[in-house]
N, CA, C and O atoms as a CHARMM CRD file, in Angstrom:
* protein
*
  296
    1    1 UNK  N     53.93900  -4.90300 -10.60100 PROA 1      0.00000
    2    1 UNK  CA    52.63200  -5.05500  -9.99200 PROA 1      0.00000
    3    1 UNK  C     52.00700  -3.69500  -9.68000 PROA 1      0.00000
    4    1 UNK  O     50.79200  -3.55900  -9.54200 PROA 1      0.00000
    5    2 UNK  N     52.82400  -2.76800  -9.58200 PROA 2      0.00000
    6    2 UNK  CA    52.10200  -1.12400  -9.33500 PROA 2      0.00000
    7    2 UNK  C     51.75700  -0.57300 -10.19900 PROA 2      0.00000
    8    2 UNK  O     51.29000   0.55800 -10.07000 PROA 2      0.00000
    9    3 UNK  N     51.90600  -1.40300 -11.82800 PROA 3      0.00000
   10    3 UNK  CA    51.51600  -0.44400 -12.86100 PROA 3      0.00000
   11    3 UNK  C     49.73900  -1.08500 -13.41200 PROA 3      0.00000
   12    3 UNK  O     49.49600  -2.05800 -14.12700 PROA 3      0.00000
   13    4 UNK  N     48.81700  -0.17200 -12.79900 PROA 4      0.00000
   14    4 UNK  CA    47.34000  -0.54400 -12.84400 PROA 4      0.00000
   15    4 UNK  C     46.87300  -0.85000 -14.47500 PROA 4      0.00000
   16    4 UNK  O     45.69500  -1.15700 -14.65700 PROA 4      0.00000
   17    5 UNK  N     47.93200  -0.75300 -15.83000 PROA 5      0.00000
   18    5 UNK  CA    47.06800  -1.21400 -17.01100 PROA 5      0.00000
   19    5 UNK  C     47.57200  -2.49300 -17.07700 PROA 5      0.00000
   20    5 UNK  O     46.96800  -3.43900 -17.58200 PROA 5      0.00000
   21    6 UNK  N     48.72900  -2.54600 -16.55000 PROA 6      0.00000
   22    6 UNK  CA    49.21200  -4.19600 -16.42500 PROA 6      0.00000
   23    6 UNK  C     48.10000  -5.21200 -15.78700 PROA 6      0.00000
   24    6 UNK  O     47.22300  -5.98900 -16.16500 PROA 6      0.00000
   25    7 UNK  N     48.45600  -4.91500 -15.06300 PROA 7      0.00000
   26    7 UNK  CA    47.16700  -5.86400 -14.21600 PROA 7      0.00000
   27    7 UNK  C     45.73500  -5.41000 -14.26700 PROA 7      0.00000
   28    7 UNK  O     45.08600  -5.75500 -13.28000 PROA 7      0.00000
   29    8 UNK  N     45.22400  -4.86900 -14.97900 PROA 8      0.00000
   30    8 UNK  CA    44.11000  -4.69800 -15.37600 PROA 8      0.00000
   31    8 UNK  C     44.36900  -6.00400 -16.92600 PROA 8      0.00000
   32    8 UNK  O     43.43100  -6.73900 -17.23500 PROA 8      0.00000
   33    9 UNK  N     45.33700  -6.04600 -17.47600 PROA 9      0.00000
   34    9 UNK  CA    45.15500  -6.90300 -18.25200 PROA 9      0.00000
   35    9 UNK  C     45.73000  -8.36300 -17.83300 PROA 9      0.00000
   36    9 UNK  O     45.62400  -9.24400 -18.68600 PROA 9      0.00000
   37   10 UNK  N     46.14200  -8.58800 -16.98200 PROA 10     0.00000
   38   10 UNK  CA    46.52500 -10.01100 -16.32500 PROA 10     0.00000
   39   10 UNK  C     45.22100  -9.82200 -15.39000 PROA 10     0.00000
   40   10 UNK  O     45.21700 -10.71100 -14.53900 PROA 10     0.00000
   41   11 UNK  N     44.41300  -9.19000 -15.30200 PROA 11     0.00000
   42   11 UNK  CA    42.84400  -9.96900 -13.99600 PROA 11     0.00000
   43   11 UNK  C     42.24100 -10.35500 -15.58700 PROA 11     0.00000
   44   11 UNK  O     41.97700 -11.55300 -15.68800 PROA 11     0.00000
   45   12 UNK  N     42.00700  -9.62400 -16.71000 PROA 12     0.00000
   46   12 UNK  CA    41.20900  -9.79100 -17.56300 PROA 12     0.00000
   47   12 UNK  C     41.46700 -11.34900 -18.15600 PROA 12     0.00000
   48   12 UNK  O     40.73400 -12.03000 -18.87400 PROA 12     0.00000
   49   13 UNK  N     42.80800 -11.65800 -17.57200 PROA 13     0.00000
   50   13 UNK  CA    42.81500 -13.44800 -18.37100 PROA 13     0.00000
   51   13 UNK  C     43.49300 -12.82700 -20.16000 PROA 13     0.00000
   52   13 UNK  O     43.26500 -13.42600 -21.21100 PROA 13     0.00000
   53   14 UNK  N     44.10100 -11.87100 -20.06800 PROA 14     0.00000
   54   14 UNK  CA    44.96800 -11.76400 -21.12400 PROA 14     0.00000
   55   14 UNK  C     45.68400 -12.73400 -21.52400 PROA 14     0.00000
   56   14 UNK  O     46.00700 -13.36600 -20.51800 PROA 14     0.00000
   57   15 UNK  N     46.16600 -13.26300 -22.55100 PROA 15     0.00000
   58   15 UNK  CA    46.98600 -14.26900 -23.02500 PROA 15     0.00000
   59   15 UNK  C     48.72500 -13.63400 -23.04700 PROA 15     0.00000
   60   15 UNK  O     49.17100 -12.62000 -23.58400 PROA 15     0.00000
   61   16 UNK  N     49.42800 -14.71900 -22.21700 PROA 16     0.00000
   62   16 UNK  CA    51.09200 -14.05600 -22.28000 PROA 16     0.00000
   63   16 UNK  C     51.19500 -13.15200 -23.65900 PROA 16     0.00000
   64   16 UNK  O     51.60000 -12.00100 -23.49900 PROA 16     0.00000
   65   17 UNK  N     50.95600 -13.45500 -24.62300 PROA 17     0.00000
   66   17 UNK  CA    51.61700 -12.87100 -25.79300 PROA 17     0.00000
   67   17 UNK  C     50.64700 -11.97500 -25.84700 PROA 17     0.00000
   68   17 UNK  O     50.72400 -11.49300 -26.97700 PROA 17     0.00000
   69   18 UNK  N     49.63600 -11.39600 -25.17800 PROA 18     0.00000
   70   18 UNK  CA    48.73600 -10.01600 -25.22000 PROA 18     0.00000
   71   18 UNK  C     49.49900  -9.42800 -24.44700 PROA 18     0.00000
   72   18 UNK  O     50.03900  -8.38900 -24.82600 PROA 18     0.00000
   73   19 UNK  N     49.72800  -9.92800 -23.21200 PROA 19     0.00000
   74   19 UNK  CA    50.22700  -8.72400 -22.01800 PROA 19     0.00000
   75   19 UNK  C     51.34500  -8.43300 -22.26600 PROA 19     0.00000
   76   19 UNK  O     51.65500  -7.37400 -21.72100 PROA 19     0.00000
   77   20 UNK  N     52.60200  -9.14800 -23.19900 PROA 20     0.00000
   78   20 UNK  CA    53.56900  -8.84800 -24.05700 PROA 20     0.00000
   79   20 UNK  C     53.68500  -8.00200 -24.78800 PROA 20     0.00000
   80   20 UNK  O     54.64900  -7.23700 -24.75200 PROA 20     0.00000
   81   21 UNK  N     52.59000  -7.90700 -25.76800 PROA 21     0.00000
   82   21 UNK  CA    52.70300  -6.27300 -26.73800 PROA 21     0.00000
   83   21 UNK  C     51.86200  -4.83700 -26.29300 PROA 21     0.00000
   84   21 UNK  O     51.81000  -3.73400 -26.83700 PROA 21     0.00000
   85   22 UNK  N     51.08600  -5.50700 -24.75600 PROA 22     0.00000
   86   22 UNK  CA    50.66400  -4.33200 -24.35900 PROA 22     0.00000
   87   22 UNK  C     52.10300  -3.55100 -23.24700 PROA 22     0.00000
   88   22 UNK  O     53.22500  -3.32900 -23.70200 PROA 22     0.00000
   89   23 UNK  N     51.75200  -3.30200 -22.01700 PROA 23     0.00000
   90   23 UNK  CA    52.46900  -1.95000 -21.56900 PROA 23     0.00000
   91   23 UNK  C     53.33700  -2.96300 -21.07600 PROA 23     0.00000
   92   23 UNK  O     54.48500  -2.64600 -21.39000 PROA 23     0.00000
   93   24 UNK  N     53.31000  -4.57100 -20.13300 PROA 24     0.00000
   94   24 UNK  CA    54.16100  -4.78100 -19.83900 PROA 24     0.00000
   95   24 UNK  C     55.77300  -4.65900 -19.98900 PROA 24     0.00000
   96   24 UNK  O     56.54800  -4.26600 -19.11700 PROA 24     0.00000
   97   25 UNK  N     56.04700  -5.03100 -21.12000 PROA 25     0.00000
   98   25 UNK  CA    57.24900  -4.95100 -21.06000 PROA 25     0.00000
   99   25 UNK  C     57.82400  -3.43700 -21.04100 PROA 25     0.00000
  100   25 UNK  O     59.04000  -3.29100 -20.92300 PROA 25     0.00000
  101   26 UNK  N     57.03200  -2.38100 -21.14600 PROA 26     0.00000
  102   26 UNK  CA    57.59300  -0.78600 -20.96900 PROA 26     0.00000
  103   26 UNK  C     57.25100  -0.68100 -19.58100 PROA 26     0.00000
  104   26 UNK  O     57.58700   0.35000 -18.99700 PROA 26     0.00000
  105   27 UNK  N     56.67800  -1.51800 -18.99700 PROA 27     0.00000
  106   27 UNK  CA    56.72100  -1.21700 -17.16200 PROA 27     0.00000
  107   27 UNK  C     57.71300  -1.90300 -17.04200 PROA 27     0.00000
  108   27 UNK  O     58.55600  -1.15800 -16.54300 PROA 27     0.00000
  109   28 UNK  N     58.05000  -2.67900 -17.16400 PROA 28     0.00000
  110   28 UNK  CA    59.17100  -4.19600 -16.36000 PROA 28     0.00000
  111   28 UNK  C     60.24900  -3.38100 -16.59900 PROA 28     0.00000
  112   28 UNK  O     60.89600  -3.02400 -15.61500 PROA 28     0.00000
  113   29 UNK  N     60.70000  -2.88100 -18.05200 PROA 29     0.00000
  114   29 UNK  CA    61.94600  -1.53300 -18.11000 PROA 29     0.00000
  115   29 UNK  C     62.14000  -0.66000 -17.06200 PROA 29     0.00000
  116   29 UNK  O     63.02900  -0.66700 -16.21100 PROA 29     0.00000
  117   30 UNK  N     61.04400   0.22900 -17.24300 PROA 30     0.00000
  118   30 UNK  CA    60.98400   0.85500 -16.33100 PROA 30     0.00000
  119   30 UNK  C     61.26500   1.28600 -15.02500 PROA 30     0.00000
  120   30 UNK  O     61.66300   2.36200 -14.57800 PROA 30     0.00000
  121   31 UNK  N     60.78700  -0.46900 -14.18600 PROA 31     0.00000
  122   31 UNK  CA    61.03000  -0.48400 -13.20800 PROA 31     0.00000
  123   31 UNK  C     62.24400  -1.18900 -12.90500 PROA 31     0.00000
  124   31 UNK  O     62.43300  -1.28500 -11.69200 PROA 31     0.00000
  125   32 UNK  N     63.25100  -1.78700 -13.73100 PROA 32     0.00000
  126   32 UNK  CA    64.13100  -2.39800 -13.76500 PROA 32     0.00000
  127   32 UNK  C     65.05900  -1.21400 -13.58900 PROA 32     0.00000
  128   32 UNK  O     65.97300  -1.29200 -12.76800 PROA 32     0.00000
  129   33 UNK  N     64.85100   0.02000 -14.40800 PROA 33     0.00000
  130   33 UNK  CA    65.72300   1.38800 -14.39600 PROA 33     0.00000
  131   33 UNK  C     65.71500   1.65500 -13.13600 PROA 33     0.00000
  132   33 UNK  O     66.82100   1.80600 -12.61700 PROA 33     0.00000
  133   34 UNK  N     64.97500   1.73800 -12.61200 PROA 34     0.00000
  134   34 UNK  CA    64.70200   2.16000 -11.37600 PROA 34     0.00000
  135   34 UNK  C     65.67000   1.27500 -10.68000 PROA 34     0.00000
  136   34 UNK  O     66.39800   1.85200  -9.87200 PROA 34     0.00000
  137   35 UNK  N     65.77700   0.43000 -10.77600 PROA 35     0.00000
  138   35 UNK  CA    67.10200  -0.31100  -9.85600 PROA 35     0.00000
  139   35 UNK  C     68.35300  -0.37100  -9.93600 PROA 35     0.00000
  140   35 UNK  O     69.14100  -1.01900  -9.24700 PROA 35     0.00000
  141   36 UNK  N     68.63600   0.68600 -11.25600 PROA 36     0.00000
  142   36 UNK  CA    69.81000   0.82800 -11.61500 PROA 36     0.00000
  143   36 UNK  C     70.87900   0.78900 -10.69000 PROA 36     0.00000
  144   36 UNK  O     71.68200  -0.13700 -10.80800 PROA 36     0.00000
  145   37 UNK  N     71.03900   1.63000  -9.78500 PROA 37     0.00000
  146   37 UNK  CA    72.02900   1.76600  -8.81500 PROA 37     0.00000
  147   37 UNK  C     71.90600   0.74600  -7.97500 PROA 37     0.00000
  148   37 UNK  O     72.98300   0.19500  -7.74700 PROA 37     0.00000
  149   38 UNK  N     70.92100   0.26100  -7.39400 PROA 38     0.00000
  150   38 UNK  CA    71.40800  -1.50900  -6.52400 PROA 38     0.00000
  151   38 UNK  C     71.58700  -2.65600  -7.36200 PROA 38     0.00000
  152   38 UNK  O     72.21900  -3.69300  -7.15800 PROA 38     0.00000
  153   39 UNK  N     70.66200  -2.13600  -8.70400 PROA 39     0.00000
  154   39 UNK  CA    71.56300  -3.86600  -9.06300 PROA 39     0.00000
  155   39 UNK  C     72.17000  -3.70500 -10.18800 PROA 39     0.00000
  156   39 UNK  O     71.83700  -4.42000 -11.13400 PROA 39     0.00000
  157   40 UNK  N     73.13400  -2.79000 -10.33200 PROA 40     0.00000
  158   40 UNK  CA    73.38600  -2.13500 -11.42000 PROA 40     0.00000
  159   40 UNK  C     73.99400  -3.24700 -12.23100 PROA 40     0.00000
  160   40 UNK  O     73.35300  -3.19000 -13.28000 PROA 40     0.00000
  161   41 UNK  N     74.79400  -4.14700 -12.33500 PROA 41     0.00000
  162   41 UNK  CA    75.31600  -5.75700 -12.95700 PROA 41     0.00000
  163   41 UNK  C     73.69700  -6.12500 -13.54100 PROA 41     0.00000
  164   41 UNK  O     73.48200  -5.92900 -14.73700 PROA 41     0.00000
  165   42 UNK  N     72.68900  -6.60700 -12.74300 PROA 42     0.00000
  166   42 UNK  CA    71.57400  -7.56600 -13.31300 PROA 42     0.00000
  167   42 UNK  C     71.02700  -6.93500 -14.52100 PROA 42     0.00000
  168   42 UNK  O     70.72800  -7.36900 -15.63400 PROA 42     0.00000
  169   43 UNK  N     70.97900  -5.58100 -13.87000 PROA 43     0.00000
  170   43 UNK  CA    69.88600  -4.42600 -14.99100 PROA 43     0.00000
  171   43 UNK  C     70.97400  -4.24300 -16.22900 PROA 43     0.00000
  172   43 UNK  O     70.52700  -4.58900 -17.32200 PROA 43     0.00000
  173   44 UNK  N     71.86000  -3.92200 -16.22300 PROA 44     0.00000
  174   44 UNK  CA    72.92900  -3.89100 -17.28900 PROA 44     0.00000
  175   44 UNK  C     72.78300  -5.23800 -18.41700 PROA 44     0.00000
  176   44 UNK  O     72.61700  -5.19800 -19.63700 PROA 44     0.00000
  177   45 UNK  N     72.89200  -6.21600 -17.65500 PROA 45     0.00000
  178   45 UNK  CA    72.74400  -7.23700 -18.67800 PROA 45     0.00000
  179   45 UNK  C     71.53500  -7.46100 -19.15200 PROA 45     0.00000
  180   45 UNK  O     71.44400  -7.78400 -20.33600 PROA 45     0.00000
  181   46 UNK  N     70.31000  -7.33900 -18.32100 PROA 46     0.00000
  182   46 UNK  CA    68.96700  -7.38000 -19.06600 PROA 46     0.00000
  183   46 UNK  C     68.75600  -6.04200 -19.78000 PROA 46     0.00000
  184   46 UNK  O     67.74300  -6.20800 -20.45900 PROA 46     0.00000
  185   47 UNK  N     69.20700  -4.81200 -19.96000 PROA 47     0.00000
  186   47 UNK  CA    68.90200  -4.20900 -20.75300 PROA 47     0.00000
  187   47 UNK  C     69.47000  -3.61200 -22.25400 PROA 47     0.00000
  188   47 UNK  O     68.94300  -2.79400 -23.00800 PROA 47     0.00000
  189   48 UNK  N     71.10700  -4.55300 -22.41000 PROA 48     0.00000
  190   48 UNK  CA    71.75900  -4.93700 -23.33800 PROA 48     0.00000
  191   48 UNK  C     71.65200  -6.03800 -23.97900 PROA 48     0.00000
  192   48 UNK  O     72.49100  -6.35000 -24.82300 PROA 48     0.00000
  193   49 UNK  N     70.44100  -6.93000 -23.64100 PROA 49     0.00000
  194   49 UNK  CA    70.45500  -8.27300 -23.98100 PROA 49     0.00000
  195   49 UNK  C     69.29500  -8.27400 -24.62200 PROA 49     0.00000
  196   49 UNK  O     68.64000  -7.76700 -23.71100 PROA 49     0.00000
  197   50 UNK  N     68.28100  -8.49500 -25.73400 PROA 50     0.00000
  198   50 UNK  CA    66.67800  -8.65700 -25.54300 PROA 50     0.00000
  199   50 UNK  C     66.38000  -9.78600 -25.53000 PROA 50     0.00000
  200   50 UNK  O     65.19300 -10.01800 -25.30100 PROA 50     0.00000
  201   51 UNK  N     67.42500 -11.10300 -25.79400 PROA 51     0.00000
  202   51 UNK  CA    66.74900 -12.37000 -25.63800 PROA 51     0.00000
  203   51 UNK  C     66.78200 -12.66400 -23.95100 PROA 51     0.00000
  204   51 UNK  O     65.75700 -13.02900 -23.37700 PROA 51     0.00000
  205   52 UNK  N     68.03700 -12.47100 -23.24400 PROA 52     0.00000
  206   52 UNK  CA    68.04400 -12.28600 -22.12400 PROA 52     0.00000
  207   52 UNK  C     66.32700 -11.33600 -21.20800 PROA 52     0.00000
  208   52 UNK  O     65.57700 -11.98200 -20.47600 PROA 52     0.00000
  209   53 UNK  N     66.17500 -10.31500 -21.41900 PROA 53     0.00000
  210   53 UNK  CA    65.54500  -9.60700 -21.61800 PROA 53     0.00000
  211   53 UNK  C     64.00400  -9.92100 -21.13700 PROA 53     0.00000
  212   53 UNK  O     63.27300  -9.78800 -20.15500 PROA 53     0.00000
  213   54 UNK  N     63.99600 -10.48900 -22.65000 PROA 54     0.00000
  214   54 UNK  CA    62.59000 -11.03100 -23.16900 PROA 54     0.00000
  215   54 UNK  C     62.58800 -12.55800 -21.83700 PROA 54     0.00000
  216   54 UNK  O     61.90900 -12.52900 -20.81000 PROA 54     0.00000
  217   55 UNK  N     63.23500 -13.38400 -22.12000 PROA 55     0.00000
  218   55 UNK  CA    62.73300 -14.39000 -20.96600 PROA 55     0.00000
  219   55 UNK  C     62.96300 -13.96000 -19.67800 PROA 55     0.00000
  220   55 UNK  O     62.32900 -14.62500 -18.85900 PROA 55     0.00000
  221   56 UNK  N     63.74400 -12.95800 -19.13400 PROA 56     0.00000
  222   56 UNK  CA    63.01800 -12.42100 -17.59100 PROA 56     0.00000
  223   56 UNK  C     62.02000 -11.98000 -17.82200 PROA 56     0.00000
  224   56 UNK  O     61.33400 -12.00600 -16.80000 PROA 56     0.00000
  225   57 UNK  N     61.37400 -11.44700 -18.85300 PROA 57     0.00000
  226   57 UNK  CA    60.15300 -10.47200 -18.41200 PROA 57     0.00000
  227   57 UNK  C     59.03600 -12.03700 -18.54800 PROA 57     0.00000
  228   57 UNK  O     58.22000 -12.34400 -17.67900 PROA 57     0.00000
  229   58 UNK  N     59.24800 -12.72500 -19.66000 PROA 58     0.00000
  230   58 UNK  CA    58.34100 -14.10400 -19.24700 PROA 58     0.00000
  231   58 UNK  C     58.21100 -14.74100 -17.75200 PROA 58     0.00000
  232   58 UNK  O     57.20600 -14.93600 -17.06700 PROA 58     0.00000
  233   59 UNK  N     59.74300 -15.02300 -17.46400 PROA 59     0.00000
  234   59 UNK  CA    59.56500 -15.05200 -16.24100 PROA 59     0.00000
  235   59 UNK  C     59.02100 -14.19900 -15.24400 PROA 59     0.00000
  236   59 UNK  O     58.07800 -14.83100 -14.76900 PROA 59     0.00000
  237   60 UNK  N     59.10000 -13.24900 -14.75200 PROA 60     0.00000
  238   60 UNK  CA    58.45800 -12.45700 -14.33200 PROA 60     0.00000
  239   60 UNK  C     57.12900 -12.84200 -14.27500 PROA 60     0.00000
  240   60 UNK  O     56.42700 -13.06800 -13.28900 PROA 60     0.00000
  241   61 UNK  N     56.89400 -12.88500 -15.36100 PROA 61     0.00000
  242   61 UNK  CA    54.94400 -12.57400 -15.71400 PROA 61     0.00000
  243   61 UNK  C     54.35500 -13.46500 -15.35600 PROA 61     0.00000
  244   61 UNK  O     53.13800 -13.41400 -15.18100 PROA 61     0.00000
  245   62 UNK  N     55.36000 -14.93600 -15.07500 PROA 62     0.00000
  246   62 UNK  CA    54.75200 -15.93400 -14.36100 PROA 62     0.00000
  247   62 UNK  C     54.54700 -16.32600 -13.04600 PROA 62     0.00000
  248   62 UNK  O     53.79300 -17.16300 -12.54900 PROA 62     0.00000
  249   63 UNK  N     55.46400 -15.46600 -12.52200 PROA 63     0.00000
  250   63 UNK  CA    55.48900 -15.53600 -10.79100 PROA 63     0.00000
  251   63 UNK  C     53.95300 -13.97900 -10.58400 PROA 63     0.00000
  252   63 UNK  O     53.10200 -14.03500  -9.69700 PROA 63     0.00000
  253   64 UNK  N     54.01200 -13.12000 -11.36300 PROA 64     0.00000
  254   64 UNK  CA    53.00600 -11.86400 -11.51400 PROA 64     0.00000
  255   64 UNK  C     51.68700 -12.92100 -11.90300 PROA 64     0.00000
  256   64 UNK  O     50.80400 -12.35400 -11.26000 PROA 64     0.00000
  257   65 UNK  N     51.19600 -13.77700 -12.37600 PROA 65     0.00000
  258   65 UNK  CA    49.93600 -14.37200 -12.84600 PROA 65     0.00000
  259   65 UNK  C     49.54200 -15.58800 -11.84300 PROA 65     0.00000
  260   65 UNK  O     48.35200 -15.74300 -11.56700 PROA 65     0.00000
  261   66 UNK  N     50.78600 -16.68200 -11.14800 PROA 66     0.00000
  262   66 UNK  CA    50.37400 -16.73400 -10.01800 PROA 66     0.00000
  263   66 UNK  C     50.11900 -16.47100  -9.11300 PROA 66     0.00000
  264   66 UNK  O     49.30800 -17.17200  -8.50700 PROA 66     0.00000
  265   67 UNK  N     50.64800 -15.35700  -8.53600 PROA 67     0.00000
  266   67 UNK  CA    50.69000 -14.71700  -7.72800 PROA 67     0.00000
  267   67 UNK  C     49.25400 -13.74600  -7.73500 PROA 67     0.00000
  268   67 UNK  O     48.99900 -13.17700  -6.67300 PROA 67     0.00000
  269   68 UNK  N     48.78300 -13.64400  -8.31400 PROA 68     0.00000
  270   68 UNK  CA    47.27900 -13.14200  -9.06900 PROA 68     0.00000
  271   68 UNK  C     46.28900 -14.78700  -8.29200 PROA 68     0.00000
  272   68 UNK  O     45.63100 -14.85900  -7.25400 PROA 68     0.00000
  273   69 UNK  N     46.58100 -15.80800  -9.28800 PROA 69     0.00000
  274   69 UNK  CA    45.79600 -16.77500  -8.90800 PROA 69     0.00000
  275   69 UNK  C     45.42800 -17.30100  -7.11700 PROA 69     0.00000
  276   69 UNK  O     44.43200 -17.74700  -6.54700 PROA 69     0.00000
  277   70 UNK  N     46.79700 -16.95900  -6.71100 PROA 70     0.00000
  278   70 UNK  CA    46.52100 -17.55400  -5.56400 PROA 70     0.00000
  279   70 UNK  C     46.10700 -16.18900  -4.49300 PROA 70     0.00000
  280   70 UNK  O     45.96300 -16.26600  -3.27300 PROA 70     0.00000
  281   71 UNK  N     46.01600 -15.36900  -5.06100 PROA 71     0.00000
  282   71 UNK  CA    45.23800 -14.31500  -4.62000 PROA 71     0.00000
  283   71 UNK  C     43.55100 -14.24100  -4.53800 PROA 71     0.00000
  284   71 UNK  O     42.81500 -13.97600  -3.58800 PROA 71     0.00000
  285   72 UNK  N     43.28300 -14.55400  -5.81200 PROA 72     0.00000
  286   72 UNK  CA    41.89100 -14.73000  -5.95600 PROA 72     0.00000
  287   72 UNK  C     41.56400 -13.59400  -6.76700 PROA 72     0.00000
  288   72 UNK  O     40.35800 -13.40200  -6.92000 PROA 72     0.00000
  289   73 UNK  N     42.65800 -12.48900  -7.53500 PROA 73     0.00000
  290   73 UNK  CA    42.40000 -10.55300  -7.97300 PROA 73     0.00000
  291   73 UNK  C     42.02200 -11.21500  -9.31300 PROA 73     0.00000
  292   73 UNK  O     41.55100 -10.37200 -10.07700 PROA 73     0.00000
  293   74 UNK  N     42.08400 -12.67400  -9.94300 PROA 74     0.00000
  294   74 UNK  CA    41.93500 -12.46900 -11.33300 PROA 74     0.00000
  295   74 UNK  C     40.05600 -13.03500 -11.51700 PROA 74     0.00000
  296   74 UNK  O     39.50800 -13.00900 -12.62000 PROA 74     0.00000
């Protein structure tokens, strides 16, 4: 949620499979690295896995787009 081209393209009403080949999934990495050392087990397996991977970051994007809606930011 802190990375401003992401959500510049989830207010725009991007379609999952747009916000997919744009930056999301190189933020969700990103910030997943960043947790290396507390969750070092979760991040390990999502970042050796891409089917694993790929459906957290779906998931993700769905709690990130409601979480938008019931905001009112989109």
């Amino acid at each position: 949620m802190k990375n401003e081209e992401v959500m510049n393209q989830m207010k725009a009403g991007n379609s999952k499979e747009q916000i997919m080949l744009g930056d999301y999934p190189k933020a969700l990495t990103h910030a997943i690295m960043n947790t290396l050392t507390t969750n070092n087990d979760l991040s390990s397996r999502l970042l050796s896995n891409n089917l694993l991977m790929d459906k957290f970051a779906r998931s993700i994007l769905e709690v990130f787009i409601e979480n938008l809606k019931q905001t009112g930011n989109t």
